[in-house]
BADRENMI-292919 format. One record per residue (C-alpha): residue in one letter; residue number from 1; z, x negated, y negated. Coordinates in steps of 0.001 Angstrom, whole numbers. Layout:
# residues N
nuro r: A | k: NUM | pz: Z | px: X | py: Y
...
# end
This chain:
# residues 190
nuro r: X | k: 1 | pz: 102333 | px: -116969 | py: -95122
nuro r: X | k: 2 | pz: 106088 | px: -116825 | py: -94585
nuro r: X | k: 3 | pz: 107783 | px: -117063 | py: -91191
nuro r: X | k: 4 | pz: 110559 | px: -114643 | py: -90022
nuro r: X | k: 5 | pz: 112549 | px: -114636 | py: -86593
nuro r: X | k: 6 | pz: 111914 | px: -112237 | py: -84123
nuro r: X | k: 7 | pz: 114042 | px: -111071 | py: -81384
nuro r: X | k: 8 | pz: 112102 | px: -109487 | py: -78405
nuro r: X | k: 9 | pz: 114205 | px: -107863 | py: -75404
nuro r: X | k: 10 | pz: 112465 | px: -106937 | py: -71885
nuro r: X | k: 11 | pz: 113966 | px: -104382 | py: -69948
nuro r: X | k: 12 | pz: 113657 | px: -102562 | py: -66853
nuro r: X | k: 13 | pz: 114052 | px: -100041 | py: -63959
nuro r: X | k: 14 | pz: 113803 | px: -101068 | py: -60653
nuro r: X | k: 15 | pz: 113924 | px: -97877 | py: -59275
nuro r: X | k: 16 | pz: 113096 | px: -94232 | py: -59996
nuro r: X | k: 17 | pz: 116975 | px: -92643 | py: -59775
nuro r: X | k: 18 | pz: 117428 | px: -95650 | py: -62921
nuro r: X | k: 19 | pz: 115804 | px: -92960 | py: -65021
nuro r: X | k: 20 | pz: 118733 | px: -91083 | py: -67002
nuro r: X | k: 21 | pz: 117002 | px: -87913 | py: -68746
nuro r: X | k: 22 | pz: 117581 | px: -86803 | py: -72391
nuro r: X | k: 23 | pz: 118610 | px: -83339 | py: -73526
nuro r: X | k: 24 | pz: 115405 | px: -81441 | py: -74175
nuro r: X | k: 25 | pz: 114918 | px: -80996 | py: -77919
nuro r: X | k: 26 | pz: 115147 | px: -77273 | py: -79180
nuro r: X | k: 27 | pz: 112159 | px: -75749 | py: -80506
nuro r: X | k: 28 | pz: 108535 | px: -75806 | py: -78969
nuro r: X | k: 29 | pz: 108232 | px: -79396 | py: -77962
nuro r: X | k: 30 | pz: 105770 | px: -80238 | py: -75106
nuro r: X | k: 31 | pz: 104094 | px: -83064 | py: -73358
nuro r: X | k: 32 | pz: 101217 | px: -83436 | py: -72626
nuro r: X | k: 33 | pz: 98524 | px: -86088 | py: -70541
nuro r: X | k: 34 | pz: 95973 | px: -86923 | py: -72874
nuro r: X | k: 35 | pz: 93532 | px: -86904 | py: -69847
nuro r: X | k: 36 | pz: 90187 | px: -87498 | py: -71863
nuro r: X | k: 37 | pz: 90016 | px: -91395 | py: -72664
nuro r: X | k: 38 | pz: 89700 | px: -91051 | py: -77017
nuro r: X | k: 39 | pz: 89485 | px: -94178 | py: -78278
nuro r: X | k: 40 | pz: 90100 | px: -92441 | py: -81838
nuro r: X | k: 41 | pz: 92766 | px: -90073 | py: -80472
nuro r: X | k: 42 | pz: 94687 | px: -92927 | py: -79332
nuro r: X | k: 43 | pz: 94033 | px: -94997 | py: -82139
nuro r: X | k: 44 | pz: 95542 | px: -92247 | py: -84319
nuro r: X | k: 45 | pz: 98751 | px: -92709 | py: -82425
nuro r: X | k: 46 | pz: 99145 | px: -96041 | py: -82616
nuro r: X | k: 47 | pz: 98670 | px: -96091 | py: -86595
nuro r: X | k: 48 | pz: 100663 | px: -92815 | py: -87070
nuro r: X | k: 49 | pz: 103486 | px: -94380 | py: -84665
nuro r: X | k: 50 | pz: 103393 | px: -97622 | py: -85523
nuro r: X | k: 51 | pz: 102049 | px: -98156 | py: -89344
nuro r: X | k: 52 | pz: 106115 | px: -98191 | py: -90375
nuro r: X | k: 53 | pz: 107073 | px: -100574 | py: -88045
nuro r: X | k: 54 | pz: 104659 | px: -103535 | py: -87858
nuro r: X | k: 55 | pz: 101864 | px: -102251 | py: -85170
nuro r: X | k: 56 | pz: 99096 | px: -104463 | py: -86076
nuro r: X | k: 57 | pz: 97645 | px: -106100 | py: -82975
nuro r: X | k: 58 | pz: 95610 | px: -103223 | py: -82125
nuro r: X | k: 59 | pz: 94414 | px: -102176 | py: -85724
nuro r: X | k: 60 | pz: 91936 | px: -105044 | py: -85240
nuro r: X | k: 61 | pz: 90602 | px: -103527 | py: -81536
nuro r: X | k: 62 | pz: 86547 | px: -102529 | py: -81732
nuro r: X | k: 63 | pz: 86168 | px: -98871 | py: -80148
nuro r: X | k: 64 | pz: 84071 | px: -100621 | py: -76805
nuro r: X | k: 65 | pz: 87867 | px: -102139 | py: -76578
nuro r: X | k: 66 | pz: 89803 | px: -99393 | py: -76777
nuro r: X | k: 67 | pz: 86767 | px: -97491 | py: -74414
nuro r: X | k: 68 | pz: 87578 | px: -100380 | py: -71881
nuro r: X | k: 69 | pz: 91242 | px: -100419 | py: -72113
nuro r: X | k: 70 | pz: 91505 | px: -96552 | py: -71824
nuro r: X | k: 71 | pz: 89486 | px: -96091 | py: -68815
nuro r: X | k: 72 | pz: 91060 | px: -98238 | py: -66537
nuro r: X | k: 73 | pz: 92661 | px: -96781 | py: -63591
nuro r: X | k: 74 | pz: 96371 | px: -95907 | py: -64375
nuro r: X | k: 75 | pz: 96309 | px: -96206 | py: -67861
nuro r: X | k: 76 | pz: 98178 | px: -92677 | py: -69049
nuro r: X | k: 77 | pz: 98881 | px: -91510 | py: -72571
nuro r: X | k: 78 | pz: 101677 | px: -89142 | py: -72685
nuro r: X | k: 79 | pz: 101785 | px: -86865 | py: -76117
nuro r: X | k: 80 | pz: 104513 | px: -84797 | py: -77540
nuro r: X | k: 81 | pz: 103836 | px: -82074 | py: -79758
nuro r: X | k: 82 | pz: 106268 | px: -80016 | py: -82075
nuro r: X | k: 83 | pz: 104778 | px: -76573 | py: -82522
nuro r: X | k: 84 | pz: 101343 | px: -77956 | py: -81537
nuro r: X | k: 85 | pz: 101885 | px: -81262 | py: -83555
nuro r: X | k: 86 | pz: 101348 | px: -84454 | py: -82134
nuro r: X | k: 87 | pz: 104444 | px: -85674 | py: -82855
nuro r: X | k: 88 | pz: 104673 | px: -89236 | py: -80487
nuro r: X | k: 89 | pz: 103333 | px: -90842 | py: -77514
nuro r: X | k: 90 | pz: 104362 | px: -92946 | py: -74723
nuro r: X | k: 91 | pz: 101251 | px: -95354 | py: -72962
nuro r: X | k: 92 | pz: 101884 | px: -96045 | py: -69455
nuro r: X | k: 93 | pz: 100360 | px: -99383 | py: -68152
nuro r: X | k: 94 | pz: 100216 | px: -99949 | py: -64532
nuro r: X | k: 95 | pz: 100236 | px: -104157 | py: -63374
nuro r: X | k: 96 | pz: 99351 | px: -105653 | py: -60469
nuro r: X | k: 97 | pz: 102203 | px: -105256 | py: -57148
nuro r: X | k: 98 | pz: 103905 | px: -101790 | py: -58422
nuro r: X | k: 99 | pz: 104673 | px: -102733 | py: -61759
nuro r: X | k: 100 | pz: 104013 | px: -100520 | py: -64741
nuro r: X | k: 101 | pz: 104521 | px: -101230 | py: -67864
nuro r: X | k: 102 | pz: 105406 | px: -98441 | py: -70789
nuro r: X | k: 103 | pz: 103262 | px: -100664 | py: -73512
nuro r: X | k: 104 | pz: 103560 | px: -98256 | py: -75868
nuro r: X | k: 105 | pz: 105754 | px: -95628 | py: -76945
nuro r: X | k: 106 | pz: 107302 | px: -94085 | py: -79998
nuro r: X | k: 107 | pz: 107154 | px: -91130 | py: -82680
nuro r: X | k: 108 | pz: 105814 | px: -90651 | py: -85962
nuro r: X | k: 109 | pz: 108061 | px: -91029 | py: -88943
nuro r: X | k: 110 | pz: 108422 | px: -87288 | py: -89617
nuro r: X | k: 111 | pz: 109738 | px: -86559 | py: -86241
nuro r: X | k: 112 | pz: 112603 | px: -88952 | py: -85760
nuro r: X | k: 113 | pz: 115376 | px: -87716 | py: -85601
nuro r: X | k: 114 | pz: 115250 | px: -84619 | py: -83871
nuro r: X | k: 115 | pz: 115894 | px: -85422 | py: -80463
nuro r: X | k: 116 | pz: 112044 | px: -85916 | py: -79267
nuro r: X | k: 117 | pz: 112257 | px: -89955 | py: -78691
nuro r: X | k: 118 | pz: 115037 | px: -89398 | py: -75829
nuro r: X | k: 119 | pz: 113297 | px: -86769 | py: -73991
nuro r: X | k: 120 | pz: 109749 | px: -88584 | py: -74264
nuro r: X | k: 121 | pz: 110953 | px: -91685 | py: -73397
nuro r: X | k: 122 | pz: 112705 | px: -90268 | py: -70146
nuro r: X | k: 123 | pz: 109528 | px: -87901 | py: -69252
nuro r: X | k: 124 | pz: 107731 | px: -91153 | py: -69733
nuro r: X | k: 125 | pz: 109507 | px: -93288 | py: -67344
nuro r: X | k: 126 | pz: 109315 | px: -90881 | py: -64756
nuro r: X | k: 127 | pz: 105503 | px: -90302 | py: -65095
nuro r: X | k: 128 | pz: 105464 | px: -94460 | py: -64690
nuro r: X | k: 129 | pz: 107626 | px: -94031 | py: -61539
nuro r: X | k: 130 | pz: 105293 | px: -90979 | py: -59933
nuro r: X | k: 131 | pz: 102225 | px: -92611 | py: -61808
nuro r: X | k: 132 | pz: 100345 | px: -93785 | py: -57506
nuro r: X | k: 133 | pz: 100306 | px: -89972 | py: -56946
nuro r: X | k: 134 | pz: 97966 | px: -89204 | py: -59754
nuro r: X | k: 135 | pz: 95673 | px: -92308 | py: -59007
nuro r: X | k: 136 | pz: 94740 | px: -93267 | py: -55428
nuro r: X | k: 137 | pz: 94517 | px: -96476 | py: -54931
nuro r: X | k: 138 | pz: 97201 | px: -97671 | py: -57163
nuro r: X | k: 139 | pz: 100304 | px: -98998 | py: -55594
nuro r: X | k: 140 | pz: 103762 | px: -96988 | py: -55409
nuro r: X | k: 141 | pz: 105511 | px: -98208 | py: -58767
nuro r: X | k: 142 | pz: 108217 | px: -100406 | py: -57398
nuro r: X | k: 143 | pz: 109255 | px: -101440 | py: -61566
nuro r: X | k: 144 | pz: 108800 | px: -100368 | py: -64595
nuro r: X | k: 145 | pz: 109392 | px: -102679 | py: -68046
nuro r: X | k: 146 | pz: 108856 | px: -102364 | py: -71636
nuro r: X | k: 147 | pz: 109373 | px: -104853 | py: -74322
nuro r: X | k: 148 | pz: 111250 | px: -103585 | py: -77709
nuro r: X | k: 149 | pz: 111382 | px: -106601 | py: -80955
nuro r: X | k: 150 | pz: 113634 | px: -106738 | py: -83853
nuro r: X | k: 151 | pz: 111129 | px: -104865 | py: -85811
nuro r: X | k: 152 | pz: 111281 | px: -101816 | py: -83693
nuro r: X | k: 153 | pz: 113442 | px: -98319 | py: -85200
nuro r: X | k: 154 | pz: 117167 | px: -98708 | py: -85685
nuro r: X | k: 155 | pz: 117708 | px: -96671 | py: -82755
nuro r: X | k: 156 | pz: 115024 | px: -98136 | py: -80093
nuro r: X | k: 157 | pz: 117157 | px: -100175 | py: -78064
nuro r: X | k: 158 | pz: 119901 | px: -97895 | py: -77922
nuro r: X | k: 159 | pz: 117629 | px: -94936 | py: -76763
nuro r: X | k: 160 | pz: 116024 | px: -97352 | py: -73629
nuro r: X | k: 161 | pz: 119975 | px: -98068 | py: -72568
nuro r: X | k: 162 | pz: 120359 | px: -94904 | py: -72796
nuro r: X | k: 163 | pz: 117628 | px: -93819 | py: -70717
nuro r: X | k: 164 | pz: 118101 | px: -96345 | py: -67588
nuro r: X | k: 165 | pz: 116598 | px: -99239 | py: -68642
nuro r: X | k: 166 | pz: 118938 | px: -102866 | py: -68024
nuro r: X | k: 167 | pz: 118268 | px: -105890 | py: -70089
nuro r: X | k: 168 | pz: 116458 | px: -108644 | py: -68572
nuro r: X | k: 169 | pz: 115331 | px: -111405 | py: -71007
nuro r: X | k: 170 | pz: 115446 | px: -111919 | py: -74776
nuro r: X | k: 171 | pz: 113412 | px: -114855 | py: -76570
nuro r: X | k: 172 | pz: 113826 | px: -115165 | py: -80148
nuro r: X | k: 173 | pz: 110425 | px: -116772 | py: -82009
nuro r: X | k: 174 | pz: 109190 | px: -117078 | py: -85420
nuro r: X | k: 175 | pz: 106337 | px: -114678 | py: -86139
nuro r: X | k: 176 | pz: 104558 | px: -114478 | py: -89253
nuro r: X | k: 177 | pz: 105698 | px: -111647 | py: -91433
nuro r: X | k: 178 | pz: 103134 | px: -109392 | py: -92138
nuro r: X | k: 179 | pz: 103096 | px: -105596 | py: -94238
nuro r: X | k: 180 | pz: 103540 | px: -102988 | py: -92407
nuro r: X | k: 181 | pz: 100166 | px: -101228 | py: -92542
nuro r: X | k: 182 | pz: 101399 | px: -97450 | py: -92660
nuro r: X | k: 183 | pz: 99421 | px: -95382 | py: -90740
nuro r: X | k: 184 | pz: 95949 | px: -95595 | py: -92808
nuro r: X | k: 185 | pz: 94792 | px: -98109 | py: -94724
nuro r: X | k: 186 | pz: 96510 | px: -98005 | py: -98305
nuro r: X | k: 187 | pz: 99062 | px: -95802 | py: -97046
nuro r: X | k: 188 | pz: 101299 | px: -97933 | py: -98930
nuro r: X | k: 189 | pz: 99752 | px: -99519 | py: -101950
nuro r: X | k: 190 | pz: 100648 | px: -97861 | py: -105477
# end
């Protein structure tokens, strides 16, 4: 199996005015909590989201995995829909001391490019910021990171800058290259 670099930049917002919003999108784009844990609902998103770009880590995941992940406290999976379409999601993570991390986020290849990533990604951040006064018990979010690689969409970095989020380490490592998967099994083959 061949090597390739990766570049992976972290990046934050230390507080909630950090959060710059997008333009709302035109059309009938919503978001919505997916409040009922779905282990396949979820894994749908991931694939759909991700099969492009090199999502594999959690393609392996047995349902009583995603079942566990999904119902911890704080865990929140944000959906936007085009005309009743899911169309991307953003998965909120909450850490220990006030930290949340945005593990997940991103839209399926038909809807890029019409505005939807900026708007998620800002609704997003503010959810993570506001995320204690949906879930007693949690602490007050006093950060909020993500991670974005060298494998992410052209545009991925630019849209987090964009939105509020500074730069705060970059670590460059050789990962083995591996096909993306599209977002079902075959998707690509011929």
């Amino acid at each position: 199996m061949t090597n390739i670099p990766v570049t992976t930049w972290s990046l934050e917002q230390t507080a909630p005015s950090d959060v710059l919003p997008a333009a709302a999108p035109e059309g009938d784009v919503r978001i919505v909590r997916s409040e009922a844990p779905s282990p396949e609902f979820s894994r749908f998103l991931y694939a759909s989201v991700g099969g492009d770009i090199r999502w594999v880590d959690r393609l392996v995941w047995p349902y009583a995995r995603w079942q566990e992940y999904l119902a911890r406290p704080g865990v929140e999976t944000w959906v936007a829909y085009e005309r009743g379409t899911p169309a991307g999601y953003v998965e909120l993570d909450p850490q220990d001391d006030g930290v949340v991390e945005i593990a997940y986020f991103g839209l399926i290849p038909a809807f890029r490019g019409r505005r939807i990533g900026g708007h998620l990604l800002s609704y997003g951040a503010a959810r993570a910021w506001d995320l204690a006064e949906r879930w007693p018990g949690l602490p007050e979010t006093k950060r909020v990171w993500l991670h974005t690689c060298s494998l992410d969409g052209e545009h991925a970095m630019d849209n987090y800058l964009r939105r509020g989020f500074k730069l705060f380490d970059t670590k460059v490592e050789e990962r083995p290259e591996v096909t993306a998967p599209g977002p079902w099994p075959g998707a690509y083959s011929v």
